[in-house]
MIFINU-852227 format. One record per residue (C-alpha): residue in one letter; z, x, y. Coordinates in pm, whole numbers, padded with zeros to 5 digits, always signed. Last residue first. Example, Ala and Ser with C-alpha at 12.3 -4.5 7.8 and 13.67 -1.06 7.14 Angstrom:
<rs>
S+00714+01367-00106A+00780+01230-00450
</rs>
This chain:
<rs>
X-04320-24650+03401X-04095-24373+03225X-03827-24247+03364X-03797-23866+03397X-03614-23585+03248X-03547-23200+03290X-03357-22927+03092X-03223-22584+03297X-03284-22247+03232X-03094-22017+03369X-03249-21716+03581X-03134-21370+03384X-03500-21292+03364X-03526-21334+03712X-03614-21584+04012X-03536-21498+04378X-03361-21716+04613X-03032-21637+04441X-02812-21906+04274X-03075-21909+04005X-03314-22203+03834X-03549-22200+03607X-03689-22498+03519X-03991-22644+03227X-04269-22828+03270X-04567-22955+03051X-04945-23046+02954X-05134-22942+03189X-05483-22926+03093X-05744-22655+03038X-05619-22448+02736X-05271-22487+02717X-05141-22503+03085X-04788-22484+03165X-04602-22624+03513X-04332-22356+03580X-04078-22532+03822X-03864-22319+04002X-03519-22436+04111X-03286-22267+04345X-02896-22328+04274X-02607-22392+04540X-02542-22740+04517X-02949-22847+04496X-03137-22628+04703X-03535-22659+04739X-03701-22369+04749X-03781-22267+05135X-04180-22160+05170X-04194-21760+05261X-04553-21652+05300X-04641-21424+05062X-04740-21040+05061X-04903-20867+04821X-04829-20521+04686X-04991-20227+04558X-04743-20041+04481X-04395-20020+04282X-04274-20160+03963X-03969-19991+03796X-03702-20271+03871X-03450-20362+04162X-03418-20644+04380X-03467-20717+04720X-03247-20916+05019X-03279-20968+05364X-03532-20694+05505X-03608-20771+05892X-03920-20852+06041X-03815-21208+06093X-03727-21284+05724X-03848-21025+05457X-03739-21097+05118X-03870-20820+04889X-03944-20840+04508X-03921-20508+04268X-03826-20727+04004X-03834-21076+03979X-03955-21112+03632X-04239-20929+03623X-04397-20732+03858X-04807-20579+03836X-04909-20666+04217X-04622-20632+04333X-04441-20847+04559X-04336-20899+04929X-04241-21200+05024X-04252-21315+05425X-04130-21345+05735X-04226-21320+06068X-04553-21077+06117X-04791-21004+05844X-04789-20757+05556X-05035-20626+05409X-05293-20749+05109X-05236-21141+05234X-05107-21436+05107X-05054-21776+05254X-04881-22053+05038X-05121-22258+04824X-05073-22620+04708X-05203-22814+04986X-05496-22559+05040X-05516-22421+05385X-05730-22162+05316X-05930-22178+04983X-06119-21873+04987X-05918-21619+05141X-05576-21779+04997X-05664-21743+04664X-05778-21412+04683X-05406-21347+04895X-05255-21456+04539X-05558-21324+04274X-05363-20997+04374X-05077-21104+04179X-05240-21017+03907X-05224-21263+03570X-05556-21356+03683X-05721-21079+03683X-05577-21001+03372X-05687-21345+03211X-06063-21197+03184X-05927-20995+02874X-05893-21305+02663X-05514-21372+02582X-05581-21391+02278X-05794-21095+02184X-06124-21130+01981X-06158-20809+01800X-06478-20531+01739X-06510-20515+02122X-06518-20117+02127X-06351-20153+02446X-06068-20201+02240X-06072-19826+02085X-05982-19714+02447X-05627-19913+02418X-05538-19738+02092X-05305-19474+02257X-05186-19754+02494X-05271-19733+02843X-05469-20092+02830X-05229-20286+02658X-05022-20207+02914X-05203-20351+03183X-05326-20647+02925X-05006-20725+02883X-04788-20779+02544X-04731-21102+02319X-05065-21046+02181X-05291-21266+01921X-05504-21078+01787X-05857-21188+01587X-06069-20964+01384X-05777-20721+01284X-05923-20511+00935X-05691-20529+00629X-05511-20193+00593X-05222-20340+00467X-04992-20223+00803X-05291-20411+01021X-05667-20296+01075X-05822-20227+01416X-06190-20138+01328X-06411-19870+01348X-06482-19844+00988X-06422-19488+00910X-06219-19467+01208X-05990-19748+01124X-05734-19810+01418X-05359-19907+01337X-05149-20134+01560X-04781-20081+01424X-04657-20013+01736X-04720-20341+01858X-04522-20502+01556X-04711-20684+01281X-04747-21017+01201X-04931-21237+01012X-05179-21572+01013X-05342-21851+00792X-05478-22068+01053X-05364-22465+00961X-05293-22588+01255X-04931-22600+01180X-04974-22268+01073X-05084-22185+01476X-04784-22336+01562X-04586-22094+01374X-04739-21807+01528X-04621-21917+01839X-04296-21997+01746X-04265-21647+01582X-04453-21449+01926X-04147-21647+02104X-03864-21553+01849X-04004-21207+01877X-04034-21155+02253X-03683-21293+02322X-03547-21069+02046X-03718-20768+02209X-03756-20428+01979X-04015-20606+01769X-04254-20590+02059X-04573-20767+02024X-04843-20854+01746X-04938-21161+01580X-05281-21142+01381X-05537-21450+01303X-05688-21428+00952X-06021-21514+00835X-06304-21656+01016X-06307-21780+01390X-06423-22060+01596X-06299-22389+01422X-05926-22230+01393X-05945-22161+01795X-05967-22572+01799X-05730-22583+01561X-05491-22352+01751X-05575-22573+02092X-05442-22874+01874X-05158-22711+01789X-05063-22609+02103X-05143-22928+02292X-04930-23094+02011X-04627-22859+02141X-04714-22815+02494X-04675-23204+02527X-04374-23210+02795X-04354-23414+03121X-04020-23568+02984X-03936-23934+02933X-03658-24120+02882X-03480-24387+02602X-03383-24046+02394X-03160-23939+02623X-02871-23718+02486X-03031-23609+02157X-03421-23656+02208X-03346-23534+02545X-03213-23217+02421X-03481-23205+02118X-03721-23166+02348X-03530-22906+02591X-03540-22711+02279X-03915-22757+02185X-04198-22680+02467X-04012-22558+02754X-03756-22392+02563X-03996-22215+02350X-04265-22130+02603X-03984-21948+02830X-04203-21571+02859X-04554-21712+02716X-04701-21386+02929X-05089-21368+03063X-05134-21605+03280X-04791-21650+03452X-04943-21737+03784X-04719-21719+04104X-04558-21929+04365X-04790-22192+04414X-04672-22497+04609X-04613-22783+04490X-04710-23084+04770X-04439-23283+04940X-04124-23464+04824X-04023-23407+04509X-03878-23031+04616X-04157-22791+04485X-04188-22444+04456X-04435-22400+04210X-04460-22177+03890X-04776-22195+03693X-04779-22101+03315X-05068-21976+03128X-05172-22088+02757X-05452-22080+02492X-05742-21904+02683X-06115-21940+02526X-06365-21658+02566X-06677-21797+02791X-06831-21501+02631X-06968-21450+03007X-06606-21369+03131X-06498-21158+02801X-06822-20966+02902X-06714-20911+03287X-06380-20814+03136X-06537-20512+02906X-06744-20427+03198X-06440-20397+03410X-06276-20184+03195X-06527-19939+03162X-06543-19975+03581X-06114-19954+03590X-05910-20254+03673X-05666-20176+03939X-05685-20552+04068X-05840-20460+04380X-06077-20251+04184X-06254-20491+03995X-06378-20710+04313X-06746-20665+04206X-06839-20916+04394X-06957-21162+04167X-06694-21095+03863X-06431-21153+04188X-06585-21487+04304X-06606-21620+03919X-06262-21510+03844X-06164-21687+04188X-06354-22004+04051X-06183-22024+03775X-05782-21970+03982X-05959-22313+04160X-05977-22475+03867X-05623-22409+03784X-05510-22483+04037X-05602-22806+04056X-05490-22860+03696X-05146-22746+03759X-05117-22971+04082X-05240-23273+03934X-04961-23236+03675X-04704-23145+03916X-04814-23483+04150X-04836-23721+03834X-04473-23586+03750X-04371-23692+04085X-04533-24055+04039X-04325-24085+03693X-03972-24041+03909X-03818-23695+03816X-03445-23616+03711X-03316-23188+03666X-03062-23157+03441X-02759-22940+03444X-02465-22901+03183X-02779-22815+02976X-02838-22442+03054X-02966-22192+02876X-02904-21877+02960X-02579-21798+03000X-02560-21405+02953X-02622-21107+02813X-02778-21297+02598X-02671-21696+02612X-02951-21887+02470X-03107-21587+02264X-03144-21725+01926X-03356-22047+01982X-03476-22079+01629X-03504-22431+01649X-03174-22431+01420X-02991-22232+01702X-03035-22457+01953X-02836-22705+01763X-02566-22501+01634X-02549-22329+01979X-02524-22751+02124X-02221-22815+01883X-02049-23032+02146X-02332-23144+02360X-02242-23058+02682X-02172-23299+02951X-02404-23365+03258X-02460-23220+03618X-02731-23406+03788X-03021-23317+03951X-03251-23511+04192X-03613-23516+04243
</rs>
């Protein structure tokens, strides 16, 4: 694992831009290709075994929590755990999560966090770092399929539900709409006839006891760019439990999308090569403390020795787990994290975020990757 600094392509915002890729440098820099990071085939073998193991294991954790009644750990109410139980035993389908390791080419990646619930840097991962290497490298390899896997996941879906599929999220977020766009695109590409309509937008039929859409046409399948916790505490969330729409994600992904599945993980696979040790409180030495509902980096403590080294701000406060500290690799000042996605049950891609702090934001660049083929 090495990485390289490289020349721009001259007109790279033109070429961004034409994917659709709109926010590459709001507020600032964010994507990055005067940085790439280079793999050897047999490292991209490890990532992808990884992801999948993981994965499994993050299924059998569902299973463990449905089993003992572990609802409340995850502040997941007993309504709403019976909804979740159900979603469960419908075997309901998930499209996408997103792994991020800490991982430095040499031994085993190890778990971070799971993005199971959020397709926050799906874009770049899956199409403008494509076209990158199809521009500047197009001899190489990258570990990067999410595209097909999408569409072929979508036609799957497609196979298993009548009539139209919805896209909903926050219009006020560029990065949310260009993401719930591509998204929605790739389920045309599969053939799904589809449309969109902001979060707020949501209407509920009481008449018919439905969701319906700004035509009044009833919601049987939703696709949301928006968390389940939220989702929840919306006016509208109660009507949900109702069951009269298949959501995408499925509402057994919340537990996973947690960061309490972390120190769950730990309890019942100890020791494994790609876990770090987690706990509900915090242990001596050093550690990360997170919370259980945090996104992008916020509210995160670095503990080292017993004494507080760096946090960062946000509105997220308790519960919170607490993670053993494993160093990121360094290369010239920046921290790399590698989110390994998953569409469906397979791993199917990477993509890098890197920072010149040890913990990863929404500001974190990121960066392109490549690797030589066998």
């Amino acid at each position: 694992m090495k990485r390289h600094t490289v020349p721009l392509r001259p007109d790279w915002q033109k070429r961004v831009e034409s994917l659709g890729f709109a926010f590459h440098s709001i507020p600032d820099l964010y994507w990055d290709e005067s940085a790439c990071y280079e793999f050897n085939a047999a490292q991209i073998d490890v990532l992808e075994k990884a992801a999948n193991d993981v994965h499994a294991l993050c299924l059998r954790a569902v299973e463990h929590i449905l089993r003992e009644d572990l609802f409340e750990r995850f502040q997941v109410s007993p309504e709403w755990a019976e909804y979740v139980r159900a979603s469960w035993d419908a075997d309901e389908p998930t499209l996408y999560g997103r792994f991020d390791f800490d991982y430095d080419g040499a031994g085993p990646p190890r778990l971070l966090e799971y993005n199971a619930d959020t397709p926050t840097a799906l874009l770049e991962a899956a199409v403008i770092q494509w076209h990158w290497l199809q521009d500047t490298r197009p001899e190489l390899d990258q570990f990067n399929s999410i595209h097909e896997h999408l569409i072929e996941a979508w036609k799957w879906f497609g196979q298993h539900m009548q009539g139209t599929v919805h896209f909903t999220g926050m219009a006020e977020s560029l990065e949310d709409e260009i993401t719930l766009f591509y998204l929605r695109d790739t389920a045309v590409q599969a053939g799904l006839k589809t449309f969109s309509i902001p979060i707020k937008r949501v209407g509920w039929d009481y008449a018919r006891k439905l969701f319906v859409d700004g035509n009044n046409q009833p919601m049987r399948h939703l696709f949301k760019l928006y968390p389940w916790e939220w989702l929840m505490h919306e006016d509208f969330g109660k009507f949900i439990l109702l069951k009269t729409t298949s959501w995408i994600e499925p509402a057994w992904k919340m537990l996973l999308s947690n960061k309490a599945i972390l120190p769950l993980l730990w309890k019942l696979f100890p020791g494994h090569p790609n876990l770090l040790r987690a706990e509900f409180e915090p242990f001596g030495g050093s550690y990360v403390r997170k919370p259980c509902l945090g996104r992008e980096g916020c509210n995160v403590q670095i503990v080292f020795d017993g004494q507080a080294f760096m946090q960062t701000d946000g509105d997220y406060g308790e519960p919170y787990v607490y993670q053993e500290i494993f160093p990121l690799p360094k290369f010239e000042g920046n921290f790399p994290v590698l989110g390994c996605w998953m569409v469906g049950d397979e791993a199917c891609g990477m993509g890098i975020r890197e920072s010149n702090e040890l913990i990863t934001s929404n500001t974190s660049r990121f960066v392109p990757h490549w690797f030589r083929p066998r």
